[in-house]
C-alpha positions as CSV (number, residue, x, y, z in Angstrom):
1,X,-12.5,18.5,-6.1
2,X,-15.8,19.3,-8.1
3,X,-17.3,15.7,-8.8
4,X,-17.3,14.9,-12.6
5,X,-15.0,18.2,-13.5
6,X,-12.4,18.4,-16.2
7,X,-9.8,16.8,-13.3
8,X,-11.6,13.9,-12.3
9,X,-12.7,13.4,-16.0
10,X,-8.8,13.7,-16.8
11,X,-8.2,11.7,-14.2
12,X,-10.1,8.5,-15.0
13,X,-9.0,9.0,-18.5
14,X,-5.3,8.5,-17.8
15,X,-6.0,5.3,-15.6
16,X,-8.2,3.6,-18.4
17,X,-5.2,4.4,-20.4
18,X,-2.9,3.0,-18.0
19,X,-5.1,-0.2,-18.1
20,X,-5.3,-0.5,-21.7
21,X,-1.1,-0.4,-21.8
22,X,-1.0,-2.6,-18.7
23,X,-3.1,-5.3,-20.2
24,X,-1.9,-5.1,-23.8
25,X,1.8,-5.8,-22.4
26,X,0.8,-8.4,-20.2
27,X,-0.7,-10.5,-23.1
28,X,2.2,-10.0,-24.8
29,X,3.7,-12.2,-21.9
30,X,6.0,-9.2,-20.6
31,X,6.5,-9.2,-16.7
32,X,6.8,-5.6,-15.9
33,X,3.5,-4.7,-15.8
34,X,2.5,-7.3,-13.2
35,X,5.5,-6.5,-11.3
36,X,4.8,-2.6,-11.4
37,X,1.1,-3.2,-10.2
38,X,1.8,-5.5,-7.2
39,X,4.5,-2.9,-6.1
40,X,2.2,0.0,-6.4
41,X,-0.3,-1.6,-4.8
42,X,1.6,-2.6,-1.7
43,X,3.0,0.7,-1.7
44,X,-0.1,2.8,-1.5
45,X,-0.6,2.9,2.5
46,X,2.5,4.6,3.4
47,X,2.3,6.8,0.3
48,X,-1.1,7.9,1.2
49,X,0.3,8.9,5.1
50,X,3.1,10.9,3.2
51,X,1.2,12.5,1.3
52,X,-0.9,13.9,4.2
53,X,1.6,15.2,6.3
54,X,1.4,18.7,6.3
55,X,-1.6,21.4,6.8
56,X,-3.8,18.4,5.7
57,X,-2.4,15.9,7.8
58,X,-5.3,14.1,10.3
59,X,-4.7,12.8,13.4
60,X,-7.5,10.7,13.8
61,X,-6.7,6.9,14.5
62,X,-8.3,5.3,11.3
63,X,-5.4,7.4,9.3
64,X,-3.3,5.1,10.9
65,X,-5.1,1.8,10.4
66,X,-5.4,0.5,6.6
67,X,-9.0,-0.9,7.5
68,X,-11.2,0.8,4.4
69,X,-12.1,-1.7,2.2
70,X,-10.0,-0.3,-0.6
71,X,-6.9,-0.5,1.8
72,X,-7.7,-4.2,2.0
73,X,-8.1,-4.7,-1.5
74,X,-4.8,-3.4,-2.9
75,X,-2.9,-5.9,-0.5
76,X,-4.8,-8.7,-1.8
77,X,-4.5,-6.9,-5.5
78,X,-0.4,-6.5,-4.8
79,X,-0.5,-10.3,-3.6
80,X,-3.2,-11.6,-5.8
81,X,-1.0,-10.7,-8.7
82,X,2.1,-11.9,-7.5
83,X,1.1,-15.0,-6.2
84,X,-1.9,-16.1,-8.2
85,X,-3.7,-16.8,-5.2
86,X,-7.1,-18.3,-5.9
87,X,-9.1,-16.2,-2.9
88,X,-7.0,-13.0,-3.2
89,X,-7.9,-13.0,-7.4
90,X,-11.3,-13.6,-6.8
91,X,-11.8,-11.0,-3.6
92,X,-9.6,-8.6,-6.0
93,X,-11.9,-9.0,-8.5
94,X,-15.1,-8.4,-6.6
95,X,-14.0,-5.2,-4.4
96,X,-12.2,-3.9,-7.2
97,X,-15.2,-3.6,-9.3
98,X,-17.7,-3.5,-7.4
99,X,-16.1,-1.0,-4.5
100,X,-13.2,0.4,-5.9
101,X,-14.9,1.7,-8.7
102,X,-17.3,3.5,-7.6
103,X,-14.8,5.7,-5.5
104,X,-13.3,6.5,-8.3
105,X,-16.6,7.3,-10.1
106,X,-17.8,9.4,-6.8
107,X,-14.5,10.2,-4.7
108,X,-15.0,11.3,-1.1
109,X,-11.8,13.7,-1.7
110,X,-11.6,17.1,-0.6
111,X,-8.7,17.9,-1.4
112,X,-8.2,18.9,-5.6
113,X,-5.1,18.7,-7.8
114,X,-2.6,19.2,-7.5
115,X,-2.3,18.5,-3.7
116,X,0.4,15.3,-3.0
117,X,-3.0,13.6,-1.8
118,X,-5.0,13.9,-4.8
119,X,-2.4,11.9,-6.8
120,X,-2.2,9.6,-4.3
121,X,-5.7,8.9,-4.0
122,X,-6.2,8.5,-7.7
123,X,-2.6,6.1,-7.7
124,X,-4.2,4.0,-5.1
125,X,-8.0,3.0,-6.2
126,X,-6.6,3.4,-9.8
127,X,-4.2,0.7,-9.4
128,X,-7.1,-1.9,-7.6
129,X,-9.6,-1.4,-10.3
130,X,-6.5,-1.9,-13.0
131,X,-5.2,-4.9,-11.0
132,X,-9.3,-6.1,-10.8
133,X,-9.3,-6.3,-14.9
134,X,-6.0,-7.5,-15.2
135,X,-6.7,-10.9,-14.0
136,X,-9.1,-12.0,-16.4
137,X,-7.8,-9.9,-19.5
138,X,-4.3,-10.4,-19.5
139,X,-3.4,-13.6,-16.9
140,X,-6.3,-15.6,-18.4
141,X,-7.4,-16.0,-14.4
142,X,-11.0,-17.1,-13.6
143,X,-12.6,-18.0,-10.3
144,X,-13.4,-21.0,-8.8
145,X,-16.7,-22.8,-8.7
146,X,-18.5,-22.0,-5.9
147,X,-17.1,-18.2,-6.2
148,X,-20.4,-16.0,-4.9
149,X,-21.2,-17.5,-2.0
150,X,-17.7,-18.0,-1.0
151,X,-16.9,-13.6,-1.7
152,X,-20.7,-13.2,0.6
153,X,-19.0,-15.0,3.4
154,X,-15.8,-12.7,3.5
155,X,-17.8,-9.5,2.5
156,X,-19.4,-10.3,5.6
157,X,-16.8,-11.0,7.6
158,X,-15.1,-7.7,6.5
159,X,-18.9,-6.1,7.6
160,X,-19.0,-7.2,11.2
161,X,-15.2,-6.5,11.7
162,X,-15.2,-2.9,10.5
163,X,-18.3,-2.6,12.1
164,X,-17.1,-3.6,15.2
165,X,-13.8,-1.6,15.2
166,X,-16.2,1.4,14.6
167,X,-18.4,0.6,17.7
168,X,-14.8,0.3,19.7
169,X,-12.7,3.0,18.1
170,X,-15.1,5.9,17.0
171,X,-14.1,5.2,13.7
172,X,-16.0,5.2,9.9
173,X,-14.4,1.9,8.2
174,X,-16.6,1.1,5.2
175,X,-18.3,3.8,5.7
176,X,-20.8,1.5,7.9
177,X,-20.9,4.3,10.7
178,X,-21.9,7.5,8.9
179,X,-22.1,8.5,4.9
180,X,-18.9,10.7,3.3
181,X,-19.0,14.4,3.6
182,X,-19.0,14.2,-0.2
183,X,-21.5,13.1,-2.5
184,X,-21.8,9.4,-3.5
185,X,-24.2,6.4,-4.3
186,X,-25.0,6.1,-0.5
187,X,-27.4,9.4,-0.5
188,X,-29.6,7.6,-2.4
189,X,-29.9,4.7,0.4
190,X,-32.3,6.4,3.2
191,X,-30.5,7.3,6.6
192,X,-27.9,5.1,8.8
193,X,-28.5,2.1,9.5
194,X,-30.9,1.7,6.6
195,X,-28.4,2.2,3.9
196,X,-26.4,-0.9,5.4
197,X,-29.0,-3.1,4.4
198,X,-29.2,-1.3,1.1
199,X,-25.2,-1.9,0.8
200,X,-25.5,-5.5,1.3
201,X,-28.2,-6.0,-1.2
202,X,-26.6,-3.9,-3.5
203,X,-23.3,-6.1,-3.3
204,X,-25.0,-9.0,-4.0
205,X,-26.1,-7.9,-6.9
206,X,-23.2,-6.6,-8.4
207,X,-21.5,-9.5,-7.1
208,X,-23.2,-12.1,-9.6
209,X,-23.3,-9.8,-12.1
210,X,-19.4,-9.4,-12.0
211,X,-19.3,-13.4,-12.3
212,X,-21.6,-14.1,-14.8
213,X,-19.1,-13.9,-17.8
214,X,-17.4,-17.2,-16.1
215,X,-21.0,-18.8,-16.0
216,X,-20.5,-21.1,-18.5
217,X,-16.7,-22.2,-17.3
218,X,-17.6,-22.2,-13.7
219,X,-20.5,-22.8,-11.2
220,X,-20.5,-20.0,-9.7
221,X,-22.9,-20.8,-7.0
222,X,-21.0,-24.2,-5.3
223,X,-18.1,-26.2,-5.6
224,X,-18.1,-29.9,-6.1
225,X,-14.0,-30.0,-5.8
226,X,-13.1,-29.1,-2.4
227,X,-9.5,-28.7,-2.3
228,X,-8.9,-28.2,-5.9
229,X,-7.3,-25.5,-7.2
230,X,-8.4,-25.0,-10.8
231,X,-5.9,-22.4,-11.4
232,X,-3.0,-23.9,-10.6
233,X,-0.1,-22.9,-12.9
């Protein structure tokens, strides 16, 4: 799929108008659209494996093993929304803006419209990065205090795991072992393992900047309430 052609232009056009419908009808207190995002998003997985059966279909284990980040992230997404959960929001939030949206900006897909995995691709990260501004805009959610240190701890958690499931299974989870075949942000970050360091400083970054709208609500740097959940309903 040619990177920023009339497809992936229509493409992110159609989602941004999805999002705009999605979080106009959730302020208007209607429940459909937070029930149609959480069962998108918990559908996406085996969708994605449908959709690659055929001459496409790859054999290789990590098709099998919902480990990339933006696997993760539309099971918290699908359960974030549902639930309200304080951590799943708030690691929703971070991954869907700050990952999620950049595959969508620079997709590492092959494969161009109107193949089944195209729409699928575009269904799955659309959905996170929807789900990711839903929160705040239409469910009034906000983090916690404490919020950036707390999303560093499980961003690296999620860092050593994948990296150590790459080491075991010849796998690319994260993209932490090699860069995509197709062009993205990481071609500007110098050669492996450089661009690792690059990633985490990169993430930190974003990261604050994501929570600095709640800055004046929130602490985001600690939490003097251990064990209170300042979103509870």
């Amino acid at each position: 799929m040619p990177l920023f052609g009339t497809v992936h232009g229509l493409a992110l056009i159609v989602i941004a108008l999805i999002a705009g419908i999605c979080i106009r009808e959730g302020k208007r207190g209607l429940v459909w659209p937070r029930a149609a995002l959480a069962f998108i998003c918990l559908s996406v997985f085996p969708i994605n494996q449908l959709a690659l059966v055929g001459v496409d279909f790859d054999p290789a284990i990590e098709r099998f093993i919902p480990f990339h980040l933006c696997d993760i992230a539309a099971v918290t997404a699908g359960f974030g929304i549902l639930t309200r959960n304080p951590l799943l929001c708030e690691l929703t939030y971070c991954w869907g803006l700050a990952g999620t949206m950049q595959a969508l900006i620079t997709p590492n897909l092959t494969l161009d419209f109107p193949h089944p995995f195209f729409w699928s691709f575009f269904i799955q990260h659309g959905v996170i990065v929807i789900v990711a501004l839903y929160l705040p805009l239409a469910m009034k959610w906000k983090p916690r205090d404490g919020v950036v240190l707390r999303i560093f701890f499980w961003n690296q958690i999620y860092f050593l795991t994948a990296l150590t499931m790459n080491w075991l299974l010849g796998t690319n989870f994260g993209f932490l072992a090699r860069k995509p075949k197709t062009a993205t942000l990481l071609d500007h970050l110098g050669d492996w393992p450089i661009y690792l360091l690059w990633l985490q400083l990169l993430a930190i970054i974003l990261m604050i900047f994501l929570f600095l709208p709640f800055r004046r609500s929130i602490n985001i740097w600690r939490s003097n309430r251990i064990g209170v959940n300042p979103n509870h309903e």
